[in-house]
C-alpha positions as CSV (number, residue, x, y, z in Angstrom):
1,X,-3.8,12.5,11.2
2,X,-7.5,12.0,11.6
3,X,-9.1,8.7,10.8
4,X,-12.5,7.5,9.6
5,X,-14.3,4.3,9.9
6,X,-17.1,3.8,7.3
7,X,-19.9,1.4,9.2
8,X,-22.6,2.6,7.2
9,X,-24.2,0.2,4.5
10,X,-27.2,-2.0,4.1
11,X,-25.2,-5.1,5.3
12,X,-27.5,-6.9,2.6
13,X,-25.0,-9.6,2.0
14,X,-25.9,-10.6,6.0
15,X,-29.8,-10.3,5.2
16,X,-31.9,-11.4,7.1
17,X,-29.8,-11.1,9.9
18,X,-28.5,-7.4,9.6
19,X,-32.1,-6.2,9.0
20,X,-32.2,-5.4,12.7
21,X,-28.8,-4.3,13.2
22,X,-26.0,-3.2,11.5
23,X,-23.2,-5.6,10.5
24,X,-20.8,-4.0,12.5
25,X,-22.4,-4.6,15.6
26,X,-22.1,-8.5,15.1
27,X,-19.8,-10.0,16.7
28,X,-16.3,-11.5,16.0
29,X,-15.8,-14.3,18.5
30,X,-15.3,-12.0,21.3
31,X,-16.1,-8.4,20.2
32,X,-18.4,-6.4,18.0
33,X,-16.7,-6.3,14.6
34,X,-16.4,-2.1,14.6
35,X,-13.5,-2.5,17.3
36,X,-11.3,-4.3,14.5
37,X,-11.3,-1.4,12.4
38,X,-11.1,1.4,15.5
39,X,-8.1,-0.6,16.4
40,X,-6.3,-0.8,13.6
41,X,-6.9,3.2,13.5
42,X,-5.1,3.3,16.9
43,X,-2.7,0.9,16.1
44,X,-1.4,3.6,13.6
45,X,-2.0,6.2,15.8
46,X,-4.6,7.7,15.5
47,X,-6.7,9.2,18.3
48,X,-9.3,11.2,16.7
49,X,-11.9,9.3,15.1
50,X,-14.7,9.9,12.8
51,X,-17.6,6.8,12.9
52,X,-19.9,6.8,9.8
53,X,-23.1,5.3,10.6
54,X,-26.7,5.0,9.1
55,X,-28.9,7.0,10.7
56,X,-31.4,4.3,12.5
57,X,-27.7,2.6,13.9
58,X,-26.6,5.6,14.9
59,X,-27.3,5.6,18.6
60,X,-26.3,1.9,19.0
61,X,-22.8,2.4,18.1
62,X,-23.0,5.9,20.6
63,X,-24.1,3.6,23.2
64,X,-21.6,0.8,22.6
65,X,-18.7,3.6,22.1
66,X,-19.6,6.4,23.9
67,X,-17.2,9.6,23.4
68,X,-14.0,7.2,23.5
69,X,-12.7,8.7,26.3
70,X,-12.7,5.0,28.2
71,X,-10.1,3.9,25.0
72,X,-8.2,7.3,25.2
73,X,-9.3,8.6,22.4
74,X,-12.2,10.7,20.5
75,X,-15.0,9.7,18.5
76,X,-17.1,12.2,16.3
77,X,-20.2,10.7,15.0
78,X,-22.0,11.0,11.6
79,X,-24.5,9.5,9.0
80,X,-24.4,8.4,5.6
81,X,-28.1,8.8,4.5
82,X,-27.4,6.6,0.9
83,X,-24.7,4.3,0.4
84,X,-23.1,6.0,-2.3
85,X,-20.0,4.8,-2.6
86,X,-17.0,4.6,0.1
87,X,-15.0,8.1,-1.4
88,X,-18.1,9.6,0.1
89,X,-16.8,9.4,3.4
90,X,-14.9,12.2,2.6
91,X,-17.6,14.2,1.5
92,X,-19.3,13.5,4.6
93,X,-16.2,14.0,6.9
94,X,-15.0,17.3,5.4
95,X,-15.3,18.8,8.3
96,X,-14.0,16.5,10.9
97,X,-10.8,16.0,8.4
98,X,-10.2,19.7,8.4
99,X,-7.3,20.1,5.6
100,X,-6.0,17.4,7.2
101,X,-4.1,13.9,6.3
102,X,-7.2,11.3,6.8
103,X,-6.9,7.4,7.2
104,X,-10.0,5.5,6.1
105,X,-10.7,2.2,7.0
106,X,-14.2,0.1,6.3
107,X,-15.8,-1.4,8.7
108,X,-15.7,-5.0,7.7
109,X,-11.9,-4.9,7.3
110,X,-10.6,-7.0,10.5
111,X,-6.0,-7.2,9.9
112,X,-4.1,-8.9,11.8
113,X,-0.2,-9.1,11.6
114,X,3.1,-9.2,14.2
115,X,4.2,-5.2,13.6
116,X,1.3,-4.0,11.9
117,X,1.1,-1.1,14.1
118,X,4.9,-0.1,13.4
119,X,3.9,-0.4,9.6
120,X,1.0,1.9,10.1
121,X,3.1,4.1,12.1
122,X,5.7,4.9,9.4
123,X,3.0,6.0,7.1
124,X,0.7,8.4,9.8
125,X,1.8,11.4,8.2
126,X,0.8,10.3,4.8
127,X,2.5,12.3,1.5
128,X,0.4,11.5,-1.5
129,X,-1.7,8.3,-0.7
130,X,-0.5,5.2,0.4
131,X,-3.1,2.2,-0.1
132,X,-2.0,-1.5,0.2
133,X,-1.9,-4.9,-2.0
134,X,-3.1,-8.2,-0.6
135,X,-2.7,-11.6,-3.2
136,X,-6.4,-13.1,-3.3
137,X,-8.2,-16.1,-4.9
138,X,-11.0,-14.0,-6.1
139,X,-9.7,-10.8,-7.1
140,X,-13.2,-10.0,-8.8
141,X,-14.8,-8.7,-5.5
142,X,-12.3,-6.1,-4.9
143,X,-10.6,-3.4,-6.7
144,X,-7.8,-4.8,-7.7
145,X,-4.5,-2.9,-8.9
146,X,-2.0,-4.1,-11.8
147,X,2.1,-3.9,-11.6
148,X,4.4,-3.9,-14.3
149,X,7.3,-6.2,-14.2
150,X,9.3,-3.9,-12.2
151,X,6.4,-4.2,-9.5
152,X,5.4,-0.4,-9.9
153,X,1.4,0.2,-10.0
154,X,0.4,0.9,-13.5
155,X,-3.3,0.5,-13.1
156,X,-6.8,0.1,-10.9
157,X,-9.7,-1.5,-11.8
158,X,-12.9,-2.2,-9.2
159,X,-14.5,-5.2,-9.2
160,X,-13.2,-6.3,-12.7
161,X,-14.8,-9.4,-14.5
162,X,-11.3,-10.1,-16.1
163,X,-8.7,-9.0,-13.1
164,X,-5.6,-8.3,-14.4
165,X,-3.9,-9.4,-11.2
166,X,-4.4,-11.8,-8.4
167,X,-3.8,-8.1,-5.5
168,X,-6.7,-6.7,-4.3
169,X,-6.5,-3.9,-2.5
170,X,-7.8,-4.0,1.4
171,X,-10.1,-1.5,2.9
172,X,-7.5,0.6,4.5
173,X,-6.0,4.0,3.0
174,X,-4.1,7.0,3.9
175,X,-4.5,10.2,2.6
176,X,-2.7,13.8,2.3
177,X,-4.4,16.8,3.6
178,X,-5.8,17.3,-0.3
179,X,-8.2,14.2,0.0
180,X,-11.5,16.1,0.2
181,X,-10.5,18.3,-3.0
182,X,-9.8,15.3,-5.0
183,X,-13.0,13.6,-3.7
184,X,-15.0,16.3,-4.8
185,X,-13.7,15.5,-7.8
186,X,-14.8,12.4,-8.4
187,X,-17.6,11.2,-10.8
188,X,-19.9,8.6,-9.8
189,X,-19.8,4.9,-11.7
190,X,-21.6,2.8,-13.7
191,X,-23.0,1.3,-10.7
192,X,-23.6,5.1,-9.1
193,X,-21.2,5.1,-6.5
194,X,-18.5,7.1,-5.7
195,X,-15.5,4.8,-5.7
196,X,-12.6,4.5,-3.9
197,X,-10.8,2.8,-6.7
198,X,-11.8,6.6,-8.9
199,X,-9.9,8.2,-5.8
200,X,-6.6,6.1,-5.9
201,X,-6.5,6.5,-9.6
202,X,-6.4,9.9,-9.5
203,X,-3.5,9.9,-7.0
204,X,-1.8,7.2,-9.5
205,X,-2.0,9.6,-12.7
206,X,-0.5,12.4,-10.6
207,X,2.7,9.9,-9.5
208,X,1.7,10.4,-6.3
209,X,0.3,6.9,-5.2
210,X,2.2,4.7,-2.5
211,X,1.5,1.0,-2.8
212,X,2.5,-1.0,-0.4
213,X,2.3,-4.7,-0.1
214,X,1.0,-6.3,3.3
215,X,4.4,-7.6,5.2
216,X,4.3,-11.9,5.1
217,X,2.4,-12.9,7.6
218,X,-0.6,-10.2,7.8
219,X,-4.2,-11.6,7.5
220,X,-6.6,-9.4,6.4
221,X,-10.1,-10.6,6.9
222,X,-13.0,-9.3,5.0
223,X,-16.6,-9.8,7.6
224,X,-19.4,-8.9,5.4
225,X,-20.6,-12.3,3.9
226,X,-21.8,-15.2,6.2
227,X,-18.7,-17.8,5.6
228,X,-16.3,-14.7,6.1
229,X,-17.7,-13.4,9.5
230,X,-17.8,-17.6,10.8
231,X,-14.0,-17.5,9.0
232,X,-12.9,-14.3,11.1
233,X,-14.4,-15.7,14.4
234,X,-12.9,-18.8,14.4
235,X,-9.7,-16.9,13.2
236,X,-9.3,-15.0,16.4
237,X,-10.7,-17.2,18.7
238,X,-7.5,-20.0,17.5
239,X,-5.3,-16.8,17.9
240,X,-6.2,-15.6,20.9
241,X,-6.5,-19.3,23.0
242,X,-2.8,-20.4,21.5
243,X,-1.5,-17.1,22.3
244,X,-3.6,-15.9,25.2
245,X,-3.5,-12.5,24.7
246,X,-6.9,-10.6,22.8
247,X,-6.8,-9.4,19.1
248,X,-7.7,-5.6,18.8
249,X,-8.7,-5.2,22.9
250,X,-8.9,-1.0,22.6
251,X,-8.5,-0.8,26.4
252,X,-5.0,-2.5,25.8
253,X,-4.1,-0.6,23.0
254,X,-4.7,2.8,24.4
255,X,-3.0,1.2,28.2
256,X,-0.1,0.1,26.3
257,X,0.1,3.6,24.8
258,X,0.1,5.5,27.5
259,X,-3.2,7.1,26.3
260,X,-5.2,5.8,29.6
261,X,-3.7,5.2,33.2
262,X,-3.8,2.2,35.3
263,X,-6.8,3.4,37.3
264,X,-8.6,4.3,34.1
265,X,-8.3,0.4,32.7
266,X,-9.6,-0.8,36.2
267,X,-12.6,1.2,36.4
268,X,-13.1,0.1,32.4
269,X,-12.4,-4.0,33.7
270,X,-15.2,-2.9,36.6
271,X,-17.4,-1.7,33.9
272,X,-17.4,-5.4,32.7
273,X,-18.1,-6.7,35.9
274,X,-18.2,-10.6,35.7
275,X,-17.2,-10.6,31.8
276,X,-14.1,-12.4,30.8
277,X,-12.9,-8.9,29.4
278,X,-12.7,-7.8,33.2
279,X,-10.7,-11.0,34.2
280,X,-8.1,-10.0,30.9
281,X,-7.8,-6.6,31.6
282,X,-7.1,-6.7,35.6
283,X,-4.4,-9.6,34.4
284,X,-3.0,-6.8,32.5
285,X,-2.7,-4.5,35.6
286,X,-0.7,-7.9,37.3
287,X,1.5,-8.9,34.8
């Protein structure tokens, strides 16, 4: 399975901040926000990686990345030149997804759960499209999706004045190898976007969506206003001083894995020279 990450955007719900950077460069506590995302991706799996960027961030999130190789993995780059709409990711990725199954995941998403990654695991080879369901307080900002009594999907609405449902659905998808097809499909809104919400309905007429509420105990964090990125930073840093390991480290992820050796995740802990990341990921080596 190939995944994407969409970090494109205007970030105008940061402005003025993100008017010199993109929002996924900010931080969360103690990393830039686009590793949340990338982990979760390798969490489920996934080692080849497709990073959508706006042009003018482009070469930031190269430098800060580089080719992945340090997280045992691959990262292709490209840019969305108009934010058009997250189903355009696959329009732009068609040929990094290659009649392949494709995970998408947005770049603001930050989850965080005990056995997320075996959850993600059991749907990597993805038959139909499996999205997920998340009870909110504000169910207007998101698409949302509506169950019948016998909790089957029946419906999806985005950003509804009148949600029908309290479950939003989070910005993480899988997708069979026919997710460009039924991409290309897709007309644009009201609001001239390509929607996401347009894709999974589409999958939902043809009895082929998979929806799959978060396990108790999953948080999943949305970054992209000003109390939510505070909310998220606070989040992990309470996590990760009670617990004392680090939320979505990649070097970890791909060490644990198997995907980088011991030698590789000391050079990367030299890299960071007097950085507490260095300190964390020698203890690694120790423990």
């Amino acid at each position: 399975m190939r995944g994407i990450v969409l970090a494109g955007g205007t970030g105008s719900r940061l402005w003025p901040v993100t008017l010199g950077t993109s929002k996924q460069l900010l931080p969360v506590y103690d990393k830039p926000m686009i590793h949340y995302p990338i982990a979760t991706l390798m969490l489920a799996g996934i080692r080849e990686i497709l990073i959508i960027t706006t042009k003018q961030d482009q070469e930031s999130f190269q430098k800060l990345l580089g080719t992945g190789i340090a997280f045992g993995v691959s990262f292709t780059y490209a840019t969305q030149d108009n934010p058009d709409g997250i189903a355009q990711a696959f329009l732009i990725g068609e040929s990094f997804i290659s009649n392949e199954p494709c995970a998408l995941i947005l770049g603001d998403n930050i989850f965080y759960g005990v056995g997320l990654g075996n959850q993600l695991q059991r749907i990597n080879q993805a038959d139909g499209a499996h999205i997920f369901a998340y009870e909110v307080t504000d169910p207007e900002r998101y698409g949302v999706i509506e169950f019948d009594n016998s909790g089957k999907a029946i419906s999806i609405e985005e950003k509804p004045v009148n949600a029908k449902s309290n479950y939003a659905i989070p910005g993480l998808y899988f997708y069979d190898k026919d997710i460009v097809e039924i991409a290309k499909s897709v007309k644009p809104s009201k609001r001239g976007e390509l929607e996401i919400s347009s894709v999974n309905e589409l999958y939902l007429n043809a009895g082929k969506l998979n929806v799959i509420p978060l396990e108790r105990g999953t948080v999943w964090l949305d970054a992209g206003t000003f109390d939510s990125l505070i909310d998220a930073s606070i989040f992990m840093q309470v996590v990760e001083k009670r617990h004392r390991f680090k939320v979505s480290c990649l070097e970890e992820i791909a060490w644990r894995g198997g995907w980088i050796t011991d030698q590789e995740l000391i050079a990367r802990a030299d890299s960071y020279m007097s950085s507490p990341f260095a300190k964390y990921l020698m203890d690694l080596i120790k423990s």
